[in-house]
N, C-alpha and C positions, 0 to 999 in steps of 0.2 A: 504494500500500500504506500502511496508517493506518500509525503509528509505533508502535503497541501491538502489530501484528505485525510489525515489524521486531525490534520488542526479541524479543519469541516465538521468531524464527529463530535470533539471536545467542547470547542466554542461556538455551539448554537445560539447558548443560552440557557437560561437555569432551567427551563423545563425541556426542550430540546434535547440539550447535551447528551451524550452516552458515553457510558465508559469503553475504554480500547481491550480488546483480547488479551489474554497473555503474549502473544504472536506479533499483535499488534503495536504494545507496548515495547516489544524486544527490537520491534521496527523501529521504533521512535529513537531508545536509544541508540539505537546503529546511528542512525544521522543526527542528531547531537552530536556525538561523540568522532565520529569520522570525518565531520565536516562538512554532510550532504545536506542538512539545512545551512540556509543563509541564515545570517544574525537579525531578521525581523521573523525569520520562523523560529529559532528558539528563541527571542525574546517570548513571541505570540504564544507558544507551546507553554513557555513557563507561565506566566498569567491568567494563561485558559485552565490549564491544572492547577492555579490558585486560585480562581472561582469556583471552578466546579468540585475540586477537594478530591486526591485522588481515591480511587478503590483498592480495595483487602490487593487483587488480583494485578494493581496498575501497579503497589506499591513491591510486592515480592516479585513480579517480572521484570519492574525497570532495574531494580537492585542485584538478581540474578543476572538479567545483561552485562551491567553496569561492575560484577566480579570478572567477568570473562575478557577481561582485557587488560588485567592484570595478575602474575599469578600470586598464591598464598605466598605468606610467610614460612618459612622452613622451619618449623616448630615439632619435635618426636613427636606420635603418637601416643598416648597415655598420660601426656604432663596433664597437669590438673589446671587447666586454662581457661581465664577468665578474658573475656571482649568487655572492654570496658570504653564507649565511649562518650567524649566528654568534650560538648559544642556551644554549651550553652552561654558560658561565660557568667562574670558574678558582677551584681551590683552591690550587693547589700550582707554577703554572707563570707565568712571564707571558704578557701576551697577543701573541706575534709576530704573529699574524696581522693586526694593527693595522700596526705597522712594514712590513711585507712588502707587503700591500697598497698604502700608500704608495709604499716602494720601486717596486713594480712598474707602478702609476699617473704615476710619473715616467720610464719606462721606455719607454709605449707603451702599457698596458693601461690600458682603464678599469674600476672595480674598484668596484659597488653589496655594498655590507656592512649588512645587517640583521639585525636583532634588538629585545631588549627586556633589560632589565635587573631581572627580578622574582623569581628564584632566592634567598632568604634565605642569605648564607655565601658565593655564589660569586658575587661581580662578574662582572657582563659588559663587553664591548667596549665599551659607549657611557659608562659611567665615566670610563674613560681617556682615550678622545677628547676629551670632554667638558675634562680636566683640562691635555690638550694645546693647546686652545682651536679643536676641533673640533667644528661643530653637530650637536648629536643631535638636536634636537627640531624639524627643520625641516619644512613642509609638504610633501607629494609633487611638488606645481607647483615650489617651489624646491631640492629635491632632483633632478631632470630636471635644471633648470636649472644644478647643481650640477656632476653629469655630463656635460654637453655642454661645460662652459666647464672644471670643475679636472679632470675627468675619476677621481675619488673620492667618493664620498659616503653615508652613512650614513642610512638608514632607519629609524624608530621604526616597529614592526609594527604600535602601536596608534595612531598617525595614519595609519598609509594604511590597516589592515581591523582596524578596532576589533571585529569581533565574533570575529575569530579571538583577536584579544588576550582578548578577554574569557574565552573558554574555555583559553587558555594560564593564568591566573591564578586559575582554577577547581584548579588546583596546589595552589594552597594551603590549600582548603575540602577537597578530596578527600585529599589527602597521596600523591596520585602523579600520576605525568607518564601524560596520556593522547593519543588518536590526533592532536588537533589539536598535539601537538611534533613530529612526522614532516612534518605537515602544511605547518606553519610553514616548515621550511626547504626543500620545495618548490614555496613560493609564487610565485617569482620575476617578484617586482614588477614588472622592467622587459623579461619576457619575454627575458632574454637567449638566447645561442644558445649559453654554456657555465657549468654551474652544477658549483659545488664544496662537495661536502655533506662536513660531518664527524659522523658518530656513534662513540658507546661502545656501544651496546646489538648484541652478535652475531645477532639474528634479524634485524634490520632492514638486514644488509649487504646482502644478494644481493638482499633484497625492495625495496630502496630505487632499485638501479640499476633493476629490473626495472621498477618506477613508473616511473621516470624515461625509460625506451624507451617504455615504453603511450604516454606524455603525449608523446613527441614529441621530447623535446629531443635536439638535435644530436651536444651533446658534455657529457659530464657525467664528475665524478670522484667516486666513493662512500669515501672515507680512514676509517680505525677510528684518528679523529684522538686529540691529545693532549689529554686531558681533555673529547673529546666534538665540540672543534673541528676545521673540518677544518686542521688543521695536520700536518704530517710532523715527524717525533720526531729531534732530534740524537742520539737514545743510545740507537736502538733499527732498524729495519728496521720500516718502515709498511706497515702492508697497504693496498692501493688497488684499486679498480675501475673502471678507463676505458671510457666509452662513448662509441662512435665509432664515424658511420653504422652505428647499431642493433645495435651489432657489440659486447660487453660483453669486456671481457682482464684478467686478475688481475693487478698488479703487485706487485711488493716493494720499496718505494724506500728506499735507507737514503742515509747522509751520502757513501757512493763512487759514487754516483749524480752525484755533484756535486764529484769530486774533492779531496773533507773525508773528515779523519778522523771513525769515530765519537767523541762530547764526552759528558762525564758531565751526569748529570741535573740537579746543582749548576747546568751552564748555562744551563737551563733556569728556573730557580729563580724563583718570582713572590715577591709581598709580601702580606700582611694586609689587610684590606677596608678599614681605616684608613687604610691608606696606600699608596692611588692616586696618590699627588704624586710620590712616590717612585721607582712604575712608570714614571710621566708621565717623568717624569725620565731616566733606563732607556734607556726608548725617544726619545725628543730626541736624548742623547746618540749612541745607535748611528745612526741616522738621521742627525748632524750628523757623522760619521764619527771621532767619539772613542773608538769601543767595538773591540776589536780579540780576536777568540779565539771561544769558543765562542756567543756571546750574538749575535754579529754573521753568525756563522756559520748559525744556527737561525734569525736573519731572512731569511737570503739565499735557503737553501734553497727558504722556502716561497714566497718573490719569484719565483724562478724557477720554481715552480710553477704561479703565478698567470699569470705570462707564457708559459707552455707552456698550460694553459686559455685563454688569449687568440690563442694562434694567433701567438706572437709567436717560434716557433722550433722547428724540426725533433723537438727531442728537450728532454728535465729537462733534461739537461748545456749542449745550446745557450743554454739560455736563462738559464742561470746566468752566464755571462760579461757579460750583459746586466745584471743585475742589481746583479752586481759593479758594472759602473762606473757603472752609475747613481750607487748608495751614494758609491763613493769620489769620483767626478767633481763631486762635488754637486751632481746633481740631484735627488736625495732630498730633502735639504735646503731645496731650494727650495720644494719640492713641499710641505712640510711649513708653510711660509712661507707661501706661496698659501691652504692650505686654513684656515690660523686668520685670515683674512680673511673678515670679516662675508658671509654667503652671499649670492646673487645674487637679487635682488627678495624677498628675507626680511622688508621691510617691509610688502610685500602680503599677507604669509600672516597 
């Protein structure tokens, strides 16, 4: 189907519109992607699928294309691998899911976190890494390699599939987030076998787990995380979607999920775009087990989350005890030590 009736099908109109085939969608992204639409067709493409909202079917086929032209990460079969990715950026909160991931990568879990940092206002996770003196910008070949040896590592979305990047940054010429941000945090570079998506957007909850069953994966967690990441909130009861064997379960996980009291949103509380040193700092300290109360409390949580996605304990609760001593035992610590160590064959990339 040319692209000139794709667009046809898409932008009727709100009652008109129909959604694309799986066949059909895999068409579209061929030409995004290769270049066979002009830039008024995917302009036109991306705003017709931000009125009309895409479908279960539009959102697992474009992102099935959209893996096919890049290969996986070189990751052994059996690690205990977690897809973790993290787009949303922060206005208001800090980033635990930095800390936590750590935590939980010192734990037992190995924990691939990507993204991109191109949101004007709201830093993203590779800032702060970055300021902890963890590699954001390393090749795919030494990010594997990253994986297998610290068992953490960070992806830049625009070295491993610059053409998704490229339409992620298409943000800023259009002035809204289109299908390729869903897209993004379904890419899961290293094929793992349990991915943990956070959105804010309410249509894309149920649609996103329902992607994520089409496309196959194992175990997946859909969170209406804190400020868009998937993170679970100290000061509130999170909504979640666990998928597990094709099997989709609402949950509500709040802080007595983990034997904490609910903590005010103060502990929560991030910094200014100017001052990532400060976060950096933030998190070193809770991580080197100086932080004690609500701050330390809201890394653990989502630590234990990470390591319930890894398969590293029965239950949220089991695997918070895990997490606990990692932190206090100082293995966190160590972990944190390890990873600002120059990456593995980073001189090849």
């Amino acid at each position: 189907m040319p692209i000139q009736e794709i667009l046809a099908k898409i932008a009727k109109g709100p009652k008109a519109s129909k959604d694309l085939t799986w066949d059909e969608s895999k068409q579209a992204m061929k030409a995004l992607i290769e270049g066979e639409a002009t830039p008024a067709q995917v302009g036109a493409f991306l705003i017709a699928m931000r009125f009309k909202s895409e479908s279960v079917t539009e959102l697992a086929a474009l992102t099935a294309a959209a893996r096919q032209y890049v290969p996986p990460l070189a990751v052994p079969k059996g690690t205990a691998l977690v897809d973790v990715p993290s787009y949303a950026g922060k206005q208001d909160t800090f980033h635990a899911l930095v800390a936590a991931s750590i935590v939980a990568a010192s734990a037992g879990a190995t924990v691939l976190m990507h993204g991109f940092d191109g949101i004007p206002g709201r830093p993203g996770s590779a800032g702060v890494l970055k300021e902890l003196g963890i590699a954001v910008d390393s090749a795919p070949h030494v990010v594997a390699d990253e994986l297998r040896k610290k068992s953490f590592a960070y992806l830049d979305i625009g070295l491993y599939h610059p053409p998704v990047y490229r339409f992620l940054e298409m943000r800023q010429e259009l002035g809204v987030r289109n299908v390729f941000h869903p897209i993004a945090r379904l890419l899961n570079p290293a094929r793992a076998s349990a991915q943990v998506v956070g959105l804010s957007h309410p249509p894309h909850f149920e649609k996103t787990a329902e992607a994520l069953r089409m496309l196959g994966c194992p175990r997946g967690f859909i969170i209406r995380g804190v400020e868009g990441d998937p993170e679970l909130s100290l000061s509130a009861v999170t909504r979640v979607l666990e998928l597990r064997d094709e099997r989709i379960t609402p949950l509500g996980v709040g802080p007595k999920d983990f034997g904490l009291p609910f903590g005010h949103s103060r502990d929560m509380g991030g910094f200014p775009p100017a001052q990532r040193e400060k976060e950096a700092d933030l998190l070193r300290r809770i991580l080197q087990h100086q932080v004690q109360g609500g701050p330390k409390d809201w890394v653990l949580m989502n630590a234990a989350m990470l390591l319930y996605a890894a398969g590293k304990g029965e239950s949220l609760s089991a695997c918070y005890p895990k997490a606990k001593a990692a932190l206090e035992g100082g293995a966190a610590a160590r972990k944190l030590e390890e990873l600002t160590q120059a990456p593995v064959g980073a001189a090849k990339s």
